[in-house]
C-alpha positions in Angstrom: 127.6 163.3 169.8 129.8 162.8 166.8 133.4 163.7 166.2 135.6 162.9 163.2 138.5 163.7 162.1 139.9 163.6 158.1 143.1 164.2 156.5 143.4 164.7 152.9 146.7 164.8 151.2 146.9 165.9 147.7 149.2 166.8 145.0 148.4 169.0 142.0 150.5 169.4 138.8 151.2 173.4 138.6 152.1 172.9 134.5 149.4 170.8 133.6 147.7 174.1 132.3 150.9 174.9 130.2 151.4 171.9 128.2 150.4 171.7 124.5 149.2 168.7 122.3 148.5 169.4 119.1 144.7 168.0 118.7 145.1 166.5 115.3 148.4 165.4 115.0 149.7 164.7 118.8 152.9 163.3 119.5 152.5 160.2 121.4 154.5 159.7 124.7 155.1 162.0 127.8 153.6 165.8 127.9 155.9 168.7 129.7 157.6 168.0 133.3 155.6 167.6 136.2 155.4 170.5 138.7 153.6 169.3 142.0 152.5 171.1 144.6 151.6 169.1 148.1 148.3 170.4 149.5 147.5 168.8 153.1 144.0 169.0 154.3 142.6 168.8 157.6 138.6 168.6 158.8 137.4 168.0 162.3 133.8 167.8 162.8 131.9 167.8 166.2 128.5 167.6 166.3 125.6 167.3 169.3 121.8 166.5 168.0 118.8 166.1 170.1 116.0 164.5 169.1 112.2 163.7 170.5 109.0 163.0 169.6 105.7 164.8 171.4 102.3 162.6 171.3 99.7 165.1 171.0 96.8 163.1 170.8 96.6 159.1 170.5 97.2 159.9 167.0 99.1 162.4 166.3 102.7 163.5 167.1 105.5 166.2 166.5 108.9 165.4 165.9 111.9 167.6 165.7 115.2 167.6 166.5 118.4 170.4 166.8 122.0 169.5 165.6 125.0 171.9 166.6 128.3 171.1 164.5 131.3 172.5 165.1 133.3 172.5 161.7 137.4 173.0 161.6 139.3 173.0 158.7 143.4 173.6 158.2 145.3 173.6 155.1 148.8 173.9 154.5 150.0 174.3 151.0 154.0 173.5 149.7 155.7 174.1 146.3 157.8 171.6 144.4 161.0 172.2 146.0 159.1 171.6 149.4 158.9 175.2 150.9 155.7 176.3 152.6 153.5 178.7 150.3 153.6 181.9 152.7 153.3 184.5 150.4 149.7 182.7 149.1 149.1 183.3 153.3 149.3 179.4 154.0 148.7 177.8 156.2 145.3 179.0 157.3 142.5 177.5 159.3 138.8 178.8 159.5 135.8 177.3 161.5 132.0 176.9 160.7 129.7 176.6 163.6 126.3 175.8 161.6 122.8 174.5 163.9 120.9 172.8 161.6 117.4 170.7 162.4 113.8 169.2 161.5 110.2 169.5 162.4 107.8 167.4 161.7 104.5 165.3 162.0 103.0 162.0 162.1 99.1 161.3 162.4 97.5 158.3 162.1 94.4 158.6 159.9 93.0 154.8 160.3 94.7 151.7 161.6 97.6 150.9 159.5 97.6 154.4 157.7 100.0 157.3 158.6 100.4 160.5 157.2 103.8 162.3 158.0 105.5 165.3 156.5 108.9 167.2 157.8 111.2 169.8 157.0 115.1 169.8 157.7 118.2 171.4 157.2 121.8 170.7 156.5 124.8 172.1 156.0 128.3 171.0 155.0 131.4 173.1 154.1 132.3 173.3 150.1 133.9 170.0 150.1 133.6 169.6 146.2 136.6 172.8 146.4 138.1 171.7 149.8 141.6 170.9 148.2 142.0 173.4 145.8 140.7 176.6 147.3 143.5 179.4 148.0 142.8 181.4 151.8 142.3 184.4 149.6 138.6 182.6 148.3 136.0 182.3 151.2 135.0 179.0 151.8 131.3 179.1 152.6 129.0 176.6 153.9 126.1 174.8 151.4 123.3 174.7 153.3 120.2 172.7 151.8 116.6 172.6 153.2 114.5 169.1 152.4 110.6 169.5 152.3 108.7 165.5 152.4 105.5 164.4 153.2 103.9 161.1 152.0 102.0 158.4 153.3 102.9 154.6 155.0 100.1 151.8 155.2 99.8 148.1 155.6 100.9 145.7 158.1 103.9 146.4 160.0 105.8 143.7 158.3 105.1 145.5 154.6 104.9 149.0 154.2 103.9 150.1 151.3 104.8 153.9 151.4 103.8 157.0 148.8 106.4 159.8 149.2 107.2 163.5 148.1 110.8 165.1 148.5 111.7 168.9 147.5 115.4 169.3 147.8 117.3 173.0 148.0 120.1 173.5 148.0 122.8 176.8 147.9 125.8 178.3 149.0 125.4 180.5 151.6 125.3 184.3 151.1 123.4 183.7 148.1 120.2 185.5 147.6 118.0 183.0 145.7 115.4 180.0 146.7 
Protein backbone atom coordinates (compact mmCIF):
# COMPACT_ATOMS: atom_id res chain seq x y z
CA UNK A 1 0.00 0.00 0.00
CA UNK A 2 1.10 3.43 -1.02
CA UNK A 3 -0.50 6.79 -0.54
CA UNK A 4 0.89 10.27 -1.38
CA UNK A 5 -0.27 13.32 -1.41
CA UNK A 6 1.26 16.58 -3.72
CA UNK A 7 0.52 20.08 -3.89
CA UNK A 8 1.69 22.15 -6.72
CA UNK A 9 1.33 25.87 -6.64
CA UNK A 10 1.97 27.74 -9.72
CA UNK A 11 1.83 31.09 -11.22
CA UNK A 12 1.64 31.85 -14.91
CA UNK A 13 2.18 35.24 -16.59
CA UNK A 14 -1.24 35.77 -18.79
CA UNK A 15 0.81 38.69 -21.12
CA UNK A 16 3.76 36.88 -21.62
CA UNK A 17 2.26 35.91 -25.11
CA UNK A 18 1.55 39.73 -25.86
CA UNK A 19 4.79 41.29 -25.32
CA UNK A 20 6.98 42.39 -28.30
CA UNK A 21 10.93 42.59 -28.68
CA UNK A 22 12.02 43.57 -31.62
CA UNK A 23 14.63 40.61 -32.59
CA UNK A 24 17.32 42.79 -34.11
CA UNK A 25 17.30 45.76 -32.33
CA UNK A 26 15.72 44.95 -28.68
CA UNK A 27 15.48 47.41 -26.15
CA UNK A 28 17.25 46.32 -23.18
CA UNK A 29 15.44 46.36 -19.71
CA UNK A 30 11.96 45.10 -18.50
CA UNK A 31 9.19 43.66 -21.18
CA UNK A 32 5.34 44.58 -20.65
CA UNK A 33 3.59 44.17 -16.97
CA UNK A 34 3.23 41.04 -15.52
CA UNK A 35 -0.23 39.44 -15.39
CA UNK A 36 -0.28 36.34 -13.09
CA UNK A 37 -2.60 33.89 -12.66
CA UNK A 38 -2.36 31.44 -9.37
CA UNK A 39 -2.97 27.82 -10.37
CA UNK A 40 -3.11 25.41 -7.28
CA UNK A 41 -2.70 21.80 -7.91
CA UNK A 42 -3.66 18.91 -5.87
CA UNK A 43 -2.77 14.88 -6.61
CA UNK A 44 -3.46 12.08 -4.20
CA UNK A 45 -2.39 8.76 -5.16
CA UNK A 46 -3.38 5.42 -3.44
CA UNK A 47 -2.24 2.40 -4.59
CA UNK A 48 -2.42 -1.56 -3.42
CA UNK A 49 0.04 -4.18 -5.40
CA UNK A 50 0.33 -7.80 -4.87
CA UNK A 51 3.01 -9.68 -5.84
CA UNK A 52 4.31 -13.55 -5.87
CA UNK A 53 6.33 -15.81 -7.36
CA UNK A 54 5.07 -19.72 -8.44
CA UNK A 55 7.99 -22.38 -8.63
CA UNK A 56 6.92 -24.65 -11.28
CA UNK A 57 9.59 -26.91 -11.47
CA UNK A 58 13.09 -26.76 -9.47
CA UNK A 59 13.92 -24.44 -12.23
CA UNK A 60 11.53 -22.60 -13.44
CA UNK A 61 9.10 -20.03 -12.03
CA UNK A 62 6.27 -17.43 -12.85
CA UNK A 63 6.10 -14.18 -11.49
CA UNK A 64 3.38 -11.55 -11.68
CA UNK A 65 1.97 -9.10 -9.85
CA UNK A 66 -1.45 -6.61 -9.89
CA UNK A 67 -1.38 -2.97 -8.81
CA UNK A 68 -4.73 -0.94 -8.19
CA UNK A 69 -4.18 3.02 -8.03
CA UNK A 70 -6.53 5.24 -7.13
CA UNK A 71 -5.58 8.66 -8.84
CA UNK A 72 -7.32 12.15 -7.51
CA UNK A 73 -6.56 15.28 -8.87
CA UNK A 74 -8.09 19.02 -7.89
CA UNK A 75 -7.27 22.22 -9.38
CA UNK A 76 -8.35 25.60 -8.62
CA UNK A 77 -7.47 28.36 -10.89
CA UNK A 78 -7.43 32.46 -9.72
CA UNK A 79 -6.91 35.71 -11.88
CA UNK A 80 -4.64 38.52 -10.93
CA UNK A 81 -6.94 40.51 -8.90
CA UNK A 82 -7.42 37.09 -6.82
CA UNK A 83 -10.95 36.05 -7.91
CA UNK A 84 -11.67 32.35 -8.56
CA UNK A 85 -11.85 31.52 -12.52
CA UNK A 86 -15.63 30.20 -12.50
CA UNK A 87 -16.60 31.04 -15.75
CA UNK A 88 -13.40 28.72 -17.11
CA UNK A 89 -15.57 26.02 -14.70
CA UNK A 90 -12.80 26.04 -11.90
CA UNK A 91 -12.30 24.48 -9.63
CA UNK A 92 -12.80 20.93 -10.86
CA UNK A 93 -11.58 17.58 -9.74
CA UNK A 94 -11.58 14.23 -11.77
CA UNK A 95 -10.25 10.69 -10.64
CA UNK A 96 -8.31 7.84 -12.56
CA UNK A 97 -8.75 4.40 -11.20
CA UNK A 98 -6.05 2.53 -13.54
CA UNK A 99 -4.94 -1.61 -12.57
CA UNK A 100 -1.85 -1.98 -13.97
CA UNK A 101 0.64 -5.34 -13.61
CA UNK A 102 3.40 -7.83 -14.83
CA UNK A 103 3.99 -11.45 -15.80
CA UNK A 104 6.78 -12.98 -16.12
CA UNK A 105 9.44 -15.88 -15.95
CA UNK A 106 12.52 -17.09 -14.62
CA UNK A 107 14.26 -20.59 -15.57
CA UNK A 108 17.43 -21.64 -14.72
CA UNK A 109 19.17 -23.20 -17.72
CA UNK A 110 22.57 -24.44 -15.88
CA UNK A 111 23.98 -23.48 -12.44
CA UNK A 112 24.62 -19.96 -12.35
CA UNK A 113 22.68 -19.19 -15.63
CA UNK A 114 19.09 -17.72 -15.65
CA UNK A 115 16.92 -16.75 -18.36
CA UNK A 116 13.97 -14.31 -17.42
CA UNK A 117 11.77 -12.25 -19.57
CA UNK A 118 8.44 -10.09 -18.33
CA UNK A 119 5.94 -7.78 -19.43
CA UNK A 120 4.38 -4.76 -17.40
CA UNK A 121 2.25 -1.97 -17.44
CA UNK A 122 2.03 1.55 -16.11
CA UNK A 123 0.12 4.27 -16.04
CA UNK A 124 0.41 7.81 -14.73
CA UNK A 125 -1.91 10.90 -15.37
CA UNK A 126 -0.48 13.72 -17.98
CA UNK A 127 1.74 15.19 -15.53
CA UNK A 128 3.96 16.93 -18.17
CA UNK A 129 0.29 19.34 -18.66
CA UNK A 130 -0.90 18.92 -14.99
CA UNK A 131 -0.62 22.74 -14.35
CA UNK A 132 -1.66 24.23 -17.29
CA UNK A 133 -4.58 22.15 -18.51
CA UNK A 134 -8.11 24.08 -18.52
CA UNK A 135 -11.35 21.48 -17.17
CA UNK A 136 -12.59 22.04 -20.71
CA UNK A 137 -9.33 19.65 -22.07
CA UNK A 138 -9.62 15.94 -20.90
CA UNK A 139 -6.84 14.83 -18.93
CA UNK A 140 -6.12 11.27 -19.87
CA UNK A 141 -3.90 8.79 -18.49
CA UNK A 142 -0.32 7.62 -20.34
CA UNK A 143 -0.25 4.21 -20.10
CA UNK A 144 3.08 2.48 -21.27
CA UNK A 145 3.67 -1.38 -21.61
CA UNK A 146 7.62 -2.58 -21.10
CA UNK A 147 8.64 -5.88 -22.91
CA UNK A 148 12.47 -7.40 -21.37
CA UNK A 149 13.99 -10.47 -21.41
CA UNK A 150 17.80 -11.14 -21.02
CA UNK A 151 20.01 -13.30 -19.36
CA UNK A 152 22.05 -13.23 -15.55
CA UNK A 153 25.18 -15.62 -14.96
CA UNK A 154 28.13 -15.94 -12.68
CA UNK A 155 28.56 -16.14 -9.09
CA UNK A 156 26.09 -14.57 -6.90
CA UNK A 157 28.51 -11.90 -5.85
CA UNK A 158 29.02 -10.73 -9.81
CA UNK A 159 26.35 -10.86 -12.15
CA UNK A 160 27.18 -10.31 -15.24
CA UNK A 161 23.66 -9.71 -17.03
CA UNK A 162 22.70 -9.39 -21.04
CA UNK A 163 19.40 -7.54 -21.30
CA UNK A 164 16.58 -6.37 -23.85
CA UNK A 165 13.94 -3.58 -23.07
CA UNK A 166 11.05 -2.49 -25.62
CA UNK A 167 9.29 0.47 -24.13
CA UNK A 168 5.58 1.91 -25.31
CA UNK A 169 4.22 4.21 -24.51
CA UNK A 170 0.76 6.49 -25.38
CA UNK A 171 -1.95 8.49 -24.23
CA UNK A 172 -4.88 6.68 -23.70
CA UNK A 173 -7.73 6.70 -26.27
CA UNK A 174 -5.16 6.59 -28.93
CA UNK A 175 -5.45 3.98 -31.56
CA UNK A 176 -1.75 3.28 -32.39
CA UNK A 177 1.05 0.62 -31.05
Amino acid sequence: MAPSSNQFNVWQDMLFFNDYVDLLNPARGLYGPRSDEKIYTHLDTGSLSFEDRLKLTSTFALIGGIRFENIKLDRTRFDPNGVLESAKRYPFSTTFNPITGRIGYTWDIAPGVMLYSQYATAADPTVANIFILAPSVPLLLTTSRTYETGAAGGSPEVANQGRSTRMTVRPEGTNYQ
